[in-house]
C-alpha positions as CSV (number, residue, x, y, z in Angstrom):
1,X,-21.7,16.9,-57.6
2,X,-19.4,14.6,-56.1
3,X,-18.5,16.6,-53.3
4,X,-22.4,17.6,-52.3
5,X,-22.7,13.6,-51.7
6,X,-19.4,13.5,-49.9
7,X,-20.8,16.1,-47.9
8,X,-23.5,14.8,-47.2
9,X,-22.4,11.5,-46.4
10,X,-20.0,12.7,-43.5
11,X,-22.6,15.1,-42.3
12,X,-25.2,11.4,-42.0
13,X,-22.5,9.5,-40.7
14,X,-21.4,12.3,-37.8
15,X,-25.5,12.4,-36.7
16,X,-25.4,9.0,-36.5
17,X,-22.4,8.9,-33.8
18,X,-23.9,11.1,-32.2
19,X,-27.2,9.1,-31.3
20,X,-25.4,6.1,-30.7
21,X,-23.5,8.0,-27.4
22,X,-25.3,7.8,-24.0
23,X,-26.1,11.4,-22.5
24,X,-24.4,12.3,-19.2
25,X,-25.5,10.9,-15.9
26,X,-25.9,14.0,-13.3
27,X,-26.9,13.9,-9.9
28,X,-28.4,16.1,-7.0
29,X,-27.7,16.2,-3.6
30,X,-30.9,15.3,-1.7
31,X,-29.2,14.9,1.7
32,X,-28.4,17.9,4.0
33,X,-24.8,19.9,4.0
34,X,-23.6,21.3,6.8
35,X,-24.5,24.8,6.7
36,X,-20.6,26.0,7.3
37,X,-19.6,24.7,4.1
38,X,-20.5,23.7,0.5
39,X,-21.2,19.9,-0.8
40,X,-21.2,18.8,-4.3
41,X,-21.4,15.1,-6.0
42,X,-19.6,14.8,-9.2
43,X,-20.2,11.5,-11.5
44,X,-17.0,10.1,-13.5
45,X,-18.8,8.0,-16.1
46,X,-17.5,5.0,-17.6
47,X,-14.8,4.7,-14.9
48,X,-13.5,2.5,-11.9
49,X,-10.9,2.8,-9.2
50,X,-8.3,1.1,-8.3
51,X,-6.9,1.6,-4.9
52,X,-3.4,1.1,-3.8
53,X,-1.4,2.1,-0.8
54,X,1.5,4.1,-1.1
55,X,4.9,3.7,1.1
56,X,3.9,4.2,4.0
57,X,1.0,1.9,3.5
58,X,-1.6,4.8,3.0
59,X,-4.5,4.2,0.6
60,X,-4.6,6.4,-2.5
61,X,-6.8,6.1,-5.7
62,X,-6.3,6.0,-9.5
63,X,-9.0,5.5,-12.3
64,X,-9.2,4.0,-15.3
65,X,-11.9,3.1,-17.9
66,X,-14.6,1.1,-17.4
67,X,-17.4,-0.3,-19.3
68,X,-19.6,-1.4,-15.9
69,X,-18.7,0.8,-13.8
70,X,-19.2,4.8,-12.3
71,X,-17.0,6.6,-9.7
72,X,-19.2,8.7,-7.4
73,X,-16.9,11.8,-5.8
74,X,-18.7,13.7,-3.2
75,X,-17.1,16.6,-1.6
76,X,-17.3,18.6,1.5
77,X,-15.7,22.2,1.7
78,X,-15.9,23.9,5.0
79,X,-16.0,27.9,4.4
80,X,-13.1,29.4,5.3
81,X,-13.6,33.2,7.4
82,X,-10.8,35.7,5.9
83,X,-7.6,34.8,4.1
84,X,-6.5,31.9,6.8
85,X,-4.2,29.8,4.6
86,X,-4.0,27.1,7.0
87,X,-7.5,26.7,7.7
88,X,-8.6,25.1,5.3
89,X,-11.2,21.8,5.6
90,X,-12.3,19.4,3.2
91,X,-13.9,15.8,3.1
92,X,-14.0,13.9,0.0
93,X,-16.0,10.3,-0.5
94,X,-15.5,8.0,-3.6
95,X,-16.7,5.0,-4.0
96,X,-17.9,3.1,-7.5
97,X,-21.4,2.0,-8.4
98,X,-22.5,-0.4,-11.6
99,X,-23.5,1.9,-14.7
100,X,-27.4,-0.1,-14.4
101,X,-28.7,1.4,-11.4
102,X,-30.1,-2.0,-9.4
103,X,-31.1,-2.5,-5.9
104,X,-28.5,-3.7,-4.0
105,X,-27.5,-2.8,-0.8
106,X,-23.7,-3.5,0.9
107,X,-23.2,-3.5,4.7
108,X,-19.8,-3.2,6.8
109,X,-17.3,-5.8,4.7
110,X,-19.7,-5.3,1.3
111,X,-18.0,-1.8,1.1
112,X,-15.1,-3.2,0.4
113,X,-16.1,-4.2,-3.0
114,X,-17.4,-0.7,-3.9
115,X,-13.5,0.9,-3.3
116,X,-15.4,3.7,-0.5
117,X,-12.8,6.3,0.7
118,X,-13.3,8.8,2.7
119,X,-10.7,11.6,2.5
120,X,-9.8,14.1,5.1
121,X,-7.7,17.3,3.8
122,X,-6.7,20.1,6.5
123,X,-4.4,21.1,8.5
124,X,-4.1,18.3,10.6
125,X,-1.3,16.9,11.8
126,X,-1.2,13.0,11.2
127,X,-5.3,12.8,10.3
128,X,-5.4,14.0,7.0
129,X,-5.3,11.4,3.3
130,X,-7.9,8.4,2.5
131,X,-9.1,6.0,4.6
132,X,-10.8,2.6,3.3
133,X,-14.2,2.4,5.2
134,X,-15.6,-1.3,5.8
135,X,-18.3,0.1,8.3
136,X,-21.9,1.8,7.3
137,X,-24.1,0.7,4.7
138,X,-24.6,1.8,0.6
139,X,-27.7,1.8,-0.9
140,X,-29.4,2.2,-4.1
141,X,-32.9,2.0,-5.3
142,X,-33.2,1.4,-8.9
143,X,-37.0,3.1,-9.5
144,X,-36.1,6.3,-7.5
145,X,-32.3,6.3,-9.1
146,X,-31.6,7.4,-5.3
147,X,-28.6,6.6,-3.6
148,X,-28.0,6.8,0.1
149,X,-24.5,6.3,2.2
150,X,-24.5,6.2,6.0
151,X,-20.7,5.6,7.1
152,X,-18.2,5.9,9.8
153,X,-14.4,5.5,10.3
154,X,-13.1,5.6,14.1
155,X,-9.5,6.7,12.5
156,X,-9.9,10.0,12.1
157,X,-12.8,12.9,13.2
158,X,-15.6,13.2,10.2
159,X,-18.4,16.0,9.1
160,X,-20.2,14.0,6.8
161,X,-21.4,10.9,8.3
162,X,-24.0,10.5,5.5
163,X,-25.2,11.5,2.0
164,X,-27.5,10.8,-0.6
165,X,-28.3,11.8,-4.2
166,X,-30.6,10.9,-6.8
167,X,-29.2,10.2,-10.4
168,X,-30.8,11.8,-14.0
């Protein structure tokens, strides 16, 4: 008898936890990809950046938990024809949002407090890593859970210029 209520006391307690735990935030791309290559948006919940510069004073990302905050990773993969080591592309932006969706929008020197990088990976000689971006303009809509990013760095070429996604 006494191990029926131990048993059933754990199995109360473990439902319990799990109500208490907030479901995953997703998102979908609403904004067009280029049709050479694949995009995807990828939430790390419960998580902020912290960018530093390495050496050679090159900006470079780490993350660590956050009860405020959301890193946003979108990703750009140009398809590759054949086995072409070399060739191939990829952009990458991060850039954090609050965990309450809330209207706001940040222009030019605003970015700065979100952490936006853009990354550039290929076989480029001298134009590929992150690159801080202080000029374009975030914005999200709390009712629509949409969020839109028109951007643009001069130091290196880009594909993706802008994106947006809506959040679930």
């Amino acid at each position: 008898m006494r191990h029926l209520i131990l048993l059933s006391a754990l199995v109360l307690l473990s439902c319990s936890a799990q109500k208490k735990g907030k479901h995953p935030l997703t998102a979908t791309i609403v904004s067009e990809c280029p049709k050479d290559g694949t995009c995807s948006v990828e939430i790390r919940q419960h998580q902020k950046m912290v960018v530093k510069n390495d050496a050679f004073e090159r900006p470079y990302y780490a993350l660590e938990a956050s009860d405020e905050k959301n890193v946003i990773l979108f990703t750009y993969n140009k398809k590759v024809k054949g086995n072409l080591q070399d060739a191939s592309y990829k952009e990458e932006v991060l850039f954090e949002i609050n965990n309450e969706i809330q209207n706001e929008t940040a222009i030019d020197q605003d970015l700065e407090k979100t952490q936006l990088l853009f990354g550039r990976f290929c076989y480029c000689k001298g134009q590929t890593g992150y690159y801080k971006i202080s000029s374009g303009m975030l914005h999200s809509n709390s009712q629509s859970k949409i969020i839109t990013l028109d951007f643009k760095t001069t130091e290196v070429p880009q594909v993706i210029h802008r994106l947006a996604f809506s959040l679930k």
